[in-house]
N, C-alpha and C positions, 0 to 999 in steps of 0.2 A: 418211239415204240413203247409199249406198254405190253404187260406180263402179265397175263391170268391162267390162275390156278382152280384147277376145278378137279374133287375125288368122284371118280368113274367106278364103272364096274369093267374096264377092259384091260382081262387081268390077265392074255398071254399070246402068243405070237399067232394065233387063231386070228384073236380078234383084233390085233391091230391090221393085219392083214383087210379086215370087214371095213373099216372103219377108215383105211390110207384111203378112197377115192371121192369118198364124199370130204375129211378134211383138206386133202391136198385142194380141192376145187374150192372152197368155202375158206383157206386162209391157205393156200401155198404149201411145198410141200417140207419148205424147208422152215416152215413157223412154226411145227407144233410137233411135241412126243409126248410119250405117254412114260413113267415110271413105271413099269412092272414089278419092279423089286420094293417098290415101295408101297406098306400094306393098305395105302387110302389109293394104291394106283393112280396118280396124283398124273393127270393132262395138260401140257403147259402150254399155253398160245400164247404166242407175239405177236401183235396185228397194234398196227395204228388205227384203226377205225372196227375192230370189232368189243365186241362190251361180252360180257358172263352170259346175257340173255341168249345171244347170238352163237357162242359157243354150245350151247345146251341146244340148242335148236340142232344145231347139226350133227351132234354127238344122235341125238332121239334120232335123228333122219338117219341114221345107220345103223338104228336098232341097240341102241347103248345108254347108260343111263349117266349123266352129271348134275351134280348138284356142288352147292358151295362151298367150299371146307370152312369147317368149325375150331378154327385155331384151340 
């Protein structure tokens, strides 16, 4: 399994709400959270076969934005 990190803008229990049916179907529902309390709102996916590209795709497919973090 692999771990990626991507900062979002889904930044409270609104929009995880939006966002639980397109990722639970696109990686599981137990593979990915979102950090609220933290200010980049930091999206964690576990998935053995999905990449950064693939998460971003489905984050936009529910009207949300990710992009890479900038260590």
């Amino acid at each position: 399994m692999k771990t990626i990190q991507l900062k979002t803008n889904i930044n409270c229990g609104g929009c995880i709400e939006k966002v639980t049916p397109t990722l639970n179907e696109a990686f599981g529902s137990s593979n990915w959270k979102v950090d609220t309390a933290n200010p980049k709102k930091i999206l964690t996916v576990t998935s053995d076969s999905a990449d950064e590209d693939e998460v971003i795709k489905a984050v936009a497919k529910a009207g949300y934005k990710a992009e890479k973090l900038n260590e």
